[in-house]
Structure formats: C-alpha cells, structure tokens
C-alpha positions as CSV (number, residue, x, y, z in Angstrom):
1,X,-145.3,-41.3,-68.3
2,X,-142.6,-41.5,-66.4
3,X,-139.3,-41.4,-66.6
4,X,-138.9,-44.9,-65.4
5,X,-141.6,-46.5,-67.4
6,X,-139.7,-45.4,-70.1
7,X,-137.0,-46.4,-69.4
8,X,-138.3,-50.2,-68.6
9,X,-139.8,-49.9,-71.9
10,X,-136.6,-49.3,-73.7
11,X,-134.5,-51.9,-71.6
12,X,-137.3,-54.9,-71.9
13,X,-136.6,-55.9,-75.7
14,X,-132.7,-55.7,-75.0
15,X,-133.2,-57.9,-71.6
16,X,-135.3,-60.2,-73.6
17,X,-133.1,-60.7,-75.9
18,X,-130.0,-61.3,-73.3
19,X,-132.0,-64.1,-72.0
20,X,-132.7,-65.9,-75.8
21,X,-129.2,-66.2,-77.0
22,X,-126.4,-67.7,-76.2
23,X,-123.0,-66.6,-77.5
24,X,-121.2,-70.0,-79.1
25,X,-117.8,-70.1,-78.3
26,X,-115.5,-72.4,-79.6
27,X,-114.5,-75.4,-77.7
28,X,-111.3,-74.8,-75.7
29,X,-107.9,-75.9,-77.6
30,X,-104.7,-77.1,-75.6
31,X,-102.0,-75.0,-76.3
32,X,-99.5,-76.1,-78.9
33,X,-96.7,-78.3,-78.1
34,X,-93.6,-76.5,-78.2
35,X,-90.5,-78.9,-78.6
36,X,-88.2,-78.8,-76.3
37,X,-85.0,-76.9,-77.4
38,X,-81.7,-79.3,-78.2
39,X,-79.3,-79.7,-75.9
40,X,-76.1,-77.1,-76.4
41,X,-73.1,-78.7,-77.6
42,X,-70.7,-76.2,-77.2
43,X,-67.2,-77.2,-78.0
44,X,-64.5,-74.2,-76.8
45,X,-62.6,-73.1,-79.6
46,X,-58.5,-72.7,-78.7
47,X,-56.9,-71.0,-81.5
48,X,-53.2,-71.5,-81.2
49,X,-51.6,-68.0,-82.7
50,X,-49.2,-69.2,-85.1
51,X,-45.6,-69.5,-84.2
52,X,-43.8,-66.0,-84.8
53,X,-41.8,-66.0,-88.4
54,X,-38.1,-65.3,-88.4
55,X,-37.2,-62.3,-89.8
56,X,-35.5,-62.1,-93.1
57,X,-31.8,-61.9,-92.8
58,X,-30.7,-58.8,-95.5
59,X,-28.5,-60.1,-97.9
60,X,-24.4,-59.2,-97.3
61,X,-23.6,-55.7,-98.7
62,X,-20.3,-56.8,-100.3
63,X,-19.6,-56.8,-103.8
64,X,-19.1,-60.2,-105.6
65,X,-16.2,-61.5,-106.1
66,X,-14.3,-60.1,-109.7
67,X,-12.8,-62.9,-111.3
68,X,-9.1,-62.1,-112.6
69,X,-7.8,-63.5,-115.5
70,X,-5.6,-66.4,-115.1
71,X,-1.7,-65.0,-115.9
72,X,-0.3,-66.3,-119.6
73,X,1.1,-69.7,-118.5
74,X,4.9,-69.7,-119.7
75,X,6.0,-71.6,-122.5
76,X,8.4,-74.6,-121.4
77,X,11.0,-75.5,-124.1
78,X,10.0,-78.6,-125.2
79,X,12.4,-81.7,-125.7
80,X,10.5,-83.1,-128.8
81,X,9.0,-80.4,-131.3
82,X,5.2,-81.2,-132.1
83,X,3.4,-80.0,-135.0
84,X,0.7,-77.0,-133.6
85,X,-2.4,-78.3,-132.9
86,X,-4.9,-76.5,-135.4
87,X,-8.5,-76.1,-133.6
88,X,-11.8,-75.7,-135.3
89,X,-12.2,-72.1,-135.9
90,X,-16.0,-71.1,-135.7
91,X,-17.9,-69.7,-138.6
92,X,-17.5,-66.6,-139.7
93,X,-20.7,-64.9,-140.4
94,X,-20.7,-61.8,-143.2
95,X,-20.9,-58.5,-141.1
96,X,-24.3,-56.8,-140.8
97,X,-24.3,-53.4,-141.8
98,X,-24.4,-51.1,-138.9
99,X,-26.5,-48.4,-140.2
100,X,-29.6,-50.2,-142.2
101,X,-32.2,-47.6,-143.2
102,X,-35.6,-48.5,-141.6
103,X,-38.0,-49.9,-143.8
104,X,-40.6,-46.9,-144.3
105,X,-43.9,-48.0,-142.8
106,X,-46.8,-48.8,-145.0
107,X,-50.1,-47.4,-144.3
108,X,-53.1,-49.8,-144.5
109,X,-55.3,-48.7,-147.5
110,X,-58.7,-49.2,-147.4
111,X,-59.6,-47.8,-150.3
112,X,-58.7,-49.7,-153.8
113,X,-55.7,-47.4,-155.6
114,X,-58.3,-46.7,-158.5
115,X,-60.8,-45.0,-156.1
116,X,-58.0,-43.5,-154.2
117,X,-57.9,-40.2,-156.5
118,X,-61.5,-39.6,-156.5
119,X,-62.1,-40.2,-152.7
120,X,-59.3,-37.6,-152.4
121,X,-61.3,-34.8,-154.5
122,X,-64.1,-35.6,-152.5
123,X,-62.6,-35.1,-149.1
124,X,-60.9,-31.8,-151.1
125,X,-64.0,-30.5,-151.6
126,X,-65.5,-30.7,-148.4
127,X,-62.6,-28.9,-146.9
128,X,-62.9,-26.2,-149.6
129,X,-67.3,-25.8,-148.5
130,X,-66.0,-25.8,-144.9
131,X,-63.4,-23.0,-145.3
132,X,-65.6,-21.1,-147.3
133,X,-68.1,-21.3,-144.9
134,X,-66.0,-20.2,-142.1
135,X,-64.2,-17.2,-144.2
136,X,-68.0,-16.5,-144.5
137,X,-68.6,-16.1,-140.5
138,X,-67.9,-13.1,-138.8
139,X,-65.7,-14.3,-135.6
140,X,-66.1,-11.0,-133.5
141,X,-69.8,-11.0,-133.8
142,X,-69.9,-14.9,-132.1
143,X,-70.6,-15.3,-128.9
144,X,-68.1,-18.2,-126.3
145,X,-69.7,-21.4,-127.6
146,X,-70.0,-20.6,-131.0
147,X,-66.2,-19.5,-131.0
148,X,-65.5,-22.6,-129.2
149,X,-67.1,-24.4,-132.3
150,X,-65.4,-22.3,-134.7
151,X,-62.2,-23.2,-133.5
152,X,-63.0,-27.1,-133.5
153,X,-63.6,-27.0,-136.7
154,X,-60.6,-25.0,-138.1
155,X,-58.7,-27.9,-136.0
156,X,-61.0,-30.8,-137.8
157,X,-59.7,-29.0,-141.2
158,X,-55.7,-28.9,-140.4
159,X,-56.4,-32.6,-139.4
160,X,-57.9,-33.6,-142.3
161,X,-55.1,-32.0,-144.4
162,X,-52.2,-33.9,-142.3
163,X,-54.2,-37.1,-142.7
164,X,-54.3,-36.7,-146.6
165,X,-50.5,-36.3,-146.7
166,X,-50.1,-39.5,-144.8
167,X,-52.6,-41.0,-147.5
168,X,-54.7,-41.6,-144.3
169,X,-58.2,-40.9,-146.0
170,X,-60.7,-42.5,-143.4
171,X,-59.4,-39.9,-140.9
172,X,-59.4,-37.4,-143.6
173,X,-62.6,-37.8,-144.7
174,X,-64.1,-37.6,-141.1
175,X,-62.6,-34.9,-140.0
176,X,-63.7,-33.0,-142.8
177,X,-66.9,-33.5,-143.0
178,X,-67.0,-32.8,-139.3
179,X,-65.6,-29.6,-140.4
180,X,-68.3,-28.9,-143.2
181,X,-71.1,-29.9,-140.8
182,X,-69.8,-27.0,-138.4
183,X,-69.2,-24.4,-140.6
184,X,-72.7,-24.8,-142.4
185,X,-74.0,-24.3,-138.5
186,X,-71.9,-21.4,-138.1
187,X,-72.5,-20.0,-141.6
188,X,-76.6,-20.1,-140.9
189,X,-76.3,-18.0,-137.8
C-alpha cells in the first residue's frame, strides 16, 4: 500500500469522529457587576504647631534673706510696780539616756529548743564525715574541676560552722550536707 492509503486509513476514524461530537460549552455569563467605587471625601488636615513654650526663667542666685534677732527691748521704769506675770512653763519630760545599748537581735528559731541540741549533733556530724572525707583526698593528684569542688566544699564547711554560732541551723544544716555530698564524690575518685 501506499503511503497515502495509509495514511487516509489512520486519519478516517479521527475525522469521523470530528464530525460526531460536539464540544458543549457552557452558556456565556455577563461579567460580574463591579460597584462603582465611593466618591473621595478628602478633608485637608491643617495641623496648627503648637504655640512655642516660654522658657523657664532660673531661679535668682541670691541667698535668702537671714533673719536677725530682734535687739533686747529696754526695760522702761514703770510708774506703778506690777506683780511678774508667771507663764505656763511646758512639761518637762525625764531625759532619755543618750547611750541605750541596742537591743541584741533575736534569731527566728525554727526548730523547738528541745530538738535544738540534737539537730546540732546532727549537723556536727556531717561536718565531721565531710572533713574526713576531704583529709582523705589527695589535692595534688585532682585535676581543675575537681579542685574547684574541693574548695566549695571546704567553703560549705566554714559556713556551716559560722551559721551554728549564730544558732542559724537551717543554713547550717544545708551547707553541710552540701559539704558531705562533695566530699563523698571526691573521696570515691
């Protein structure tokens, strides 16, 4: 066959089929309706700058006025002697000691005075663990961070014996068991 037979043959069924169908289209819309846009009001705007402030006059550099004392008025001899006038004199209040000792300041207990003793030995022995456990580690042989620690914790056991003096035993008592906690780390190394 030829070339163009062939070719008819391929082109008939799509030709036939062009000539069957119709493509539906949908029916043709107006355009929306835009609105038409409001009319502009535009009202200028004059901003009036506000009038310009005086300045603030600086006060006068002279020194008040001292008031003197009015002179002693002179005693006139009088023709008729009158008895003295005696005013009210006001009350006399007792003098206040100058030099009152402070009242010493009293620390808030938390504890009852009963326990006190016993919370005492407790935070006692916790310092005693702690020191033994640092007089157990070798401080040479530690490297920065464990010296660093080492150090805290001989500063967590000097706290904790200036707050028992001062009977303040919560600070005590967390210092030193800061202190125990560090040493037994240390110690373990």
């Amino acid at each position: 066959m030829s070339k163009k037979l062939w070719f008819l043959v391929l082109i008939a069924p799509v030709a036939a089929a062009c000539t069957h169908a119709q493509a539906k289209t949908t029916p043709e819309m107006p355009p929306l309706e835009m609105p038409v846009p409001p009319p502009r009001d535009v009202q200028p705007t004059e901003v009036e700058a506000p009038p310009p402030l005086p300045l603030v006059s600086e006060p006068a550099h002279n020194p008040p006025a001292r008031l003197r004392p009015a002179p002693p008025a002179r005693a006139e001899p009088k023709a008729v002697a009158e008895p003295p006038k005696q005013e009210a004199a006001p009350p006399v209040e007792p003098p206040k000691p100058a030099d009152e000792p402070p009242k010493p300041l009293t620390t808030l207990q938390t504890t009852p005075a009963a326990a006190e003793g016993e919370v005492e030995r407790g935070i006692r022995a916790s310092i005693q663990r702690a020191n033994t456990d640092l007089n157990r580690t070798d401080y040479r042989a530690l490297n920065t961070d464990a010296r660093t620690q080492y150090d805290s914790a001989k500063r967590f056991l000097q706290t904790a014996d200036d707050a028992i003096r001062t009977k303040n035993l919560v600070l005590a008592k967390t210092m030193a068991e800061k202190a125990a906690v560090i040493a037994a780390q240390l110690a373990g190394r």
